[in-house]
C-alpha positions as CSV (number, residue, x, y, z in Angstrom):
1,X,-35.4,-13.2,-1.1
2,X,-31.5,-14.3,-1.8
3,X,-28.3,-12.3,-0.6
4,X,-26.1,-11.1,-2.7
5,X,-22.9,-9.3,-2.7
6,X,-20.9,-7.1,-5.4
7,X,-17.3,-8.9,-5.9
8,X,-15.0,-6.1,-4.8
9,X,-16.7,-6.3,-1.1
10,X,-15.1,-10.0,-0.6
11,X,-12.0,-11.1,1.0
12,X,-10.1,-13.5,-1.5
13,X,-7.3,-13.5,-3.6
14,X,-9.4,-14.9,-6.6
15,X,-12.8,-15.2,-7.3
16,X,-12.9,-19.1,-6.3
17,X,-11.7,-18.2,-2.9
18,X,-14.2,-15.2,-2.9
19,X,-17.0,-17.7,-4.0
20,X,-16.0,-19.8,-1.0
21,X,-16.5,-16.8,1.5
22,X,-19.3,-16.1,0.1
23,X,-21.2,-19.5,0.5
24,X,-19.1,-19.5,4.2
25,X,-20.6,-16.0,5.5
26,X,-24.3,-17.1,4.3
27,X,-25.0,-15.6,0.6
28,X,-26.4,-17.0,-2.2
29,X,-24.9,-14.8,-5.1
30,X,-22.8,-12.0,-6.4
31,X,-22.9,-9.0,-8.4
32,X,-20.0,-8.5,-11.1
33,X,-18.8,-5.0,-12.2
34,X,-19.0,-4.4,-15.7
35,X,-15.5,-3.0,-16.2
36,X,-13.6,-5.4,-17.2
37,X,-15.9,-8.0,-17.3
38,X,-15.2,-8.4,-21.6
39,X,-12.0,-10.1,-20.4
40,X,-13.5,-12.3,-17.7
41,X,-16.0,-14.1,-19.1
42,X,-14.0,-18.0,-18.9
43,X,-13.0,-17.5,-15.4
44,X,-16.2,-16.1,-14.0
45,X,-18.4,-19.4,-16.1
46,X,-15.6,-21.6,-14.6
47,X,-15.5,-20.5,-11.2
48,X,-19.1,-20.3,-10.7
49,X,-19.5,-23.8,-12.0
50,X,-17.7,-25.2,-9.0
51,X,-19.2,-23.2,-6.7
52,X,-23.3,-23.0,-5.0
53,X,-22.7,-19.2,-5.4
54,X,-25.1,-17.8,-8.8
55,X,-24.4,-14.7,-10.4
56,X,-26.8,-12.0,-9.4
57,X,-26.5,-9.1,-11.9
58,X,-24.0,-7.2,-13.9
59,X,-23.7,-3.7,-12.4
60,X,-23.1,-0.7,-15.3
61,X,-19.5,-0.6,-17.0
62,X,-20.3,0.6,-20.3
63,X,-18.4,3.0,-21.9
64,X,-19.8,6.3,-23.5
65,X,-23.2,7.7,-22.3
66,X,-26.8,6.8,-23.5
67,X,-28.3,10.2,-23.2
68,X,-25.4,12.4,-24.3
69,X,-25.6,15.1,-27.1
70,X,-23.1,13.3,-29.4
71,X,-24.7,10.1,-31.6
72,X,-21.2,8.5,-30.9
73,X,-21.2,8.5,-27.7
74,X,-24.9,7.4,-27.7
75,X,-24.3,4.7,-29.9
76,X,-21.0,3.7,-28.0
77,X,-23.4,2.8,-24.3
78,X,-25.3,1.1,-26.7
79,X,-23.0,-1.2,-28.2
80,X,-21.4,-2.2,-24.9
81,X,-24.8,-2.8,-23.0
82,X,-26.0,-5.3,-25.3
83,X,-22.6,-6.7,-24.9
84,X,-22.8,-6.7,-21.3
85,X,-26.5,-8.0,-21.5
86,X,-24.9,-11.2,-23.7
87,X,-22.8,-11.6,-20.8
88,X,-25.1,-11.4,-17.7
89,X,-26.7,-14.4,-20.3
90,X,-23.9,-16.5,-21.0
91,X,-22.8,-16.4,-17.3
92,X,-26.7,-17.2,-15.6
93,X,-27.4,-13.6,-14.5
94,X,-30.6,-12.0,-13.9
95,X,-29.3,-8.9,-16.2
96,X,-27.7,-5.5,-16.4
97,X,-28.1,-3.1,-14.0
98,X,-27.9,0.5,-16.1
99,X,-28.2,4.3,-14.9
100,X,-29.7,6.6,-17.8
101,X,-27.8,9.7,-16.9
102,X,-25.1,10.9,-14.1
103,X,-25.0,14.7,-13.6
104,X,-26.7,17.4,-15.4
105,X,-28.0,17.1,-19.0
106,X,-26.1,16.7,-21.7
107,X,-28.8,17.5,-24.5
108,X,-30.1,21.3,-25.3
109,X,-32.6,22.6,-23.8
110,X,-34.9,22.9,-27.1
111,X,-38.1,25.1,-25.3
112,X,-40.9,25.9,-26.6
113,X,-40.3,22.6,-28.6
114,X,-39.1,20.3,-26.0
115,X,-37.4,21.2,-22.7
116,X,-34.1,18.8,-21.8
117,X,-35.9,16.6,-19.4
118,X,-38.6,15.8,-21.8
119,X,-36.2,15.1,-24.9
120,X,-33.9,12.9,-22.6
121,X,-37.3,10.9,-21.3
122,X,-38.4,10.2,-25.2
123,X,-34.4,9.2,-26.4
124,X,-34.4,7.0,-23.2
125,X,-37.8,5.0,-24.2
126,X,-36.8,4.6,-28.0
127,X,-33.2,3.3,-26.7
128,X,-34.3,1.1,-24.0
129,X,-37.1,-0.2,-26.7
130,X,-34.1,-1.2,-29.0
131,X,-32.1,-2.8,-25.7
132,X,-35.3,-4.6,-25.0
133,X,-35.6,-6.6,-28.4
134,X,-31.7,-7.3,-27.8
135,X,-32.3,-8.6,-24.1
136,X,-35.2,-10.4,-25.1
137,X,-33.8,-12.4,-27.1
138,X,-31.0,-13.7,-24.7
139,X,-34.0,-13.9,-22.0
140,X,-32.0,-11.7,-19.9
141,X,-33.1,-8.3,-18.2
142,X,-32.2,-4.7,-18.1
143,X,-32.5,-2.8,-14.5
144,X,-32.9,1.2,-15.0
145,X,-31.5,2.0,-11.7
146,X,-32.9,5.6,-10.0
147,X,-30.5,7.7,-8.3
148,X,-30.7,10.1,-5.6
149,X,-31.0,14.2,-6.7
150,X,-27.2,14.5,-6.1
151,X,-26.0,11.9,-8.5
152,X,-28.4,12.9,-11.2
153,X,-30.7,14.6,-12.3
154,X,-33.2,12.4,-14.0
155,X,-35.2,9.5,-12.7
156,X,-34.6,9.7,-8.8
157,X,-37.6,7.9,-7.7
158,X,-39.1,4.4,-7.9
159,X,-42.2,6.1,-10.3
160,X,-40.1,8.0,-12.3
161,X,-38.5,4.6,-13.4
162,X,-41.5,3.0,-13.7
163,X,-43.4,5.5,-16.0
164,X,-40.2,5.1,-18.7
165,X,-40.7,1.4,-18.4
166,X,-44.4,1.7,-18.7
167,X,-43.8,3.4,-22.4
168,X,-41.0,1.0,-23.0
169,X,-43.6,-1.6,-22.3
170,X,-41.8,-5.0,-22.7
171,X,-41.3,-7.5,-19.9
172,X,-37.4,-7.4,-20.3
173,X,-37.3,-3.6,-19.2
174,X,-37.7,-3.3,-15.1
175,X,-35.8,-1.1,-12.5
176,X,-33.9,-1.8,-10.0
177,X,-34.5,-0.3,-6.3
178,X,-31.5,1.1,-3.8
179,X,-32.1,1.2,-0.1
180,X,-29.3,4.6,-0.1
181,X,-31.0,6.4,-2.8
182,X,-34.5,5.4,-2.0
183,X,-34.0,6.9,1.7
184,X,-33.0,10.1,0.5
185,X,-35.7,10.3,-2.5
186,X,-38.6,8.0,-1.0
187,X,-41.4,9.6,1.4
188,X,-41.7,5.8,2.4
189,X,-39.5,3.2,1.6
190,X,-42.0,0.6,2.1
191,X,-45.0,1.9,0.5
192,X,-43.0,3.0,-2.5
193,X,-41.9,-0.7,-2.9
194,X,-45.4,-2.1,-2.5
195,X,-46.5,0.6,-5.3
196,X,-44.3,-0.8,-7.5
197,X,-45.2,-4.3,-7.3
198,X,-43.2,-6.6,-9.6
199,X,-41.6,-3.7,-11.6
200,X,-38.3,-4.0,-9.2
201,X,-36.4,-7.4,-10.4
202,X,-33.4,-6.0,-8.4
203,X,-31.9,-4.9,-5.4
204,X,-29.2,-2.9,-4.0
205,X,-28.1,-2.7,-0.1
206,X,-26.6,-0.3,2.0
207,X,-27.8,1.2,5.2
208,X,-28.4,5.4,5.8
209,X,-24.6,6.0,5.7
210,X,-24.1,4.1,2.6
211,X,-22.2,1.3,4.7
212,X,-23.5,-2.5,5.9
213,X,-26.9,-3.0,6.5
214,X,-26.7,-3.1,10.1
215,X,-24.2,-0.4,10.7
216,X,-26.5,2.5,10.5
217,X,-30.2,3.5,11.1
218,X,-32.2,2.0,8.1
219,X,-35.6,0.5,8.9
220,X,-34.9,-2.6,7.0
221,X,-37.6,-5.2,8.4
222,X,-40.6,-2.4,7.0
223,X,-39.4,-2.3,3.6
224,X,-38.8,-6.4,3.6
225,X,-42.1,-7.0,4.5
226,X,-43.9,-4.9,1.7
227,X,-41.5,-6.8,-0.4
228,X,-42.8,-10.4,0.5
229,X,-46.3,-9.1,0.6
230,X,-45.5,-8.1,-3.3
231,X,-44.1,-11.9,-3.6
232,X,-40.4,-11.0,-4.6
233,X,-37.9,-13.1,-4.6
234,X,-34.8,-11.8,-6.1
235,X,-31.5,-11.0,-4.8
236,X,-30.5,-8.1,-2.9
237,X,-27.0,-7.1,-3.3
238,X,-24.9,-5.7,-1.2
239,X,-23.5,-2.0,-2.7
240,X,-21.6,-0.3,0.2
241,X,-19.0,0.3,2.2
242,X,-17.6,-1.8,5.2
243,X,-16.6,-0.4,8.8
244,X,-14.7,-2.6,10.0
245,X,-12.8,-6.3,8.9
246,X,-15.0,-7.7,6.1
247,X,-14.1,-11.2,7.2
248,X,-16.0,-10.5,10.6
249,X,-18.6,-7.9,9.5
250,X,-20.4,-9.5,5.8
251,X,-21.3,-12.6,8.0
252,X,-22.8,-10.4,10.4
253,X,-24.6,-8.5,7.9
254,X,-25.8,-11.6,6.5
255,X,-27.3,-12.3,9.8
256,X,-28.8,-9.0,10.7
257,X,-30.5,-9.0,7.2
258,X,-31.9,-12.4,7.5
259,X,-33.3,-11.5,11.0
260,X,-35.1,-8.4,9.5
261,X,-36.8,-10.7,6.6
């Protein structure tokens, strides 16, 4: 398993000084934002070449919505994800992390036909069949991330996930698991992540107050364990906030995390 850490969480004036922190406070990669990554293509493939740091993932930043009402908005998330999956290519990423739906739905409730739930689940498959031929072909992955029930309402658990990617069914399509929302949604963190086996090519950080690992009450070393027993090794990135100075605390997170695996 391989640390990772989102971009905005390092101390550094500019990314070669945050790759240098990086590789000084013990990670291995980092996790770009998608917003605004169109523009930063050159600099990220040029900073990363001089550095031992690898890009871990893409996280969302895609415009529009993939499961709205409206075709143009639809077909707008579209259009940008494949662009963001050409990306998480071209710069040596394992792929695109990508959240379905935020909030409440979006498309009617079309009863006796099809309730809202059950039309967004079958528009979800055919799309991420169509992002699936795309990320195939750039050997690059999309991650359908589950959130907990207050961020959406569709997909929360690790199951839910995998039964879309089940339909999907193409290699390309995984999920992506998150320590917050899984202790909120999961009976058991670990079991749940032994269930799903090599379904998860991705994961997030954060302990039970959404900060550091280390600076809440997260069982961390349970989980880990079912995750070697499973035989992943993938980054986990850290998605959270910090108490405290970064420059002191992401080594020491780095530590703590390595102590639990």
């Amino acid at each position: 398993m391989k640390l990772s850490c989102q971009e905005n969480l390092v101390p550094g004036k500019n990314l070669e000084e945050k790759l240098k922190n990086l590789e000084k406070y013990g990670f291995e990669g980092i996790e770009f934002q998608g917003k605004g990554i169109f523009e930063r293509e050159e600099e990220i493939k040029k900073a990363l070449s001089k550095s031992s740091i690898k890009a871990s993932t893409i996280c969302a930043g895609f415009s529009g919505r993939p499961l709205d009402s409206k075709r143009e908005e639809r077909e707008k998330a579209i259009s940008d994800i494949k662009k963001l999956l050409e990306i998480a290519s071209n710069i040596g990423a394992v792929g695109l992390i990508m959240v379905p739906v935020f909030g409440p739905p979006s498309i009617p409730d079309l009863s006796p036909y099809a309730t809202e739930i059950e039309l967004e689940k079958r528009l979800l498959v055919e799309l991420l069949v169509e992002i699936g031929e795309w990320a195939t072909s750039l050997n690059s992955l999309l991650l359908v991330e589950p959130l907990n029930r207050y961020e959406t309402h569709l997909l929360n658990r690790l199951d839910e996930a995998i039964e879309i990617c089940e339909k999907v069914n193409n290699p390309r399509i995984k999920i992506m698991a998150d320590f917050f929302h899984m202790s909120i949604e999961e009976k058991d963190v670990a079991a749940s992540l032994g269930k799903a086996g090599d379904w998860v090519a991705h994961i997030h950080l954060a302990d039970s107050n959404r900060k550091l690992p280390g600076q809440g009450h997260t069982d961390f070393k349970g989980p880990f364990a079912a995750l070697k027993k499973v035989g992943y090794d993938q980054y986990m990135a850290l998605e959270c906030g910090i108490l405290g100075n970064p420059e002191e605390e992401l080594p020491k997170s780095a530590n703590y995390l390595k102590s639990q695996m």
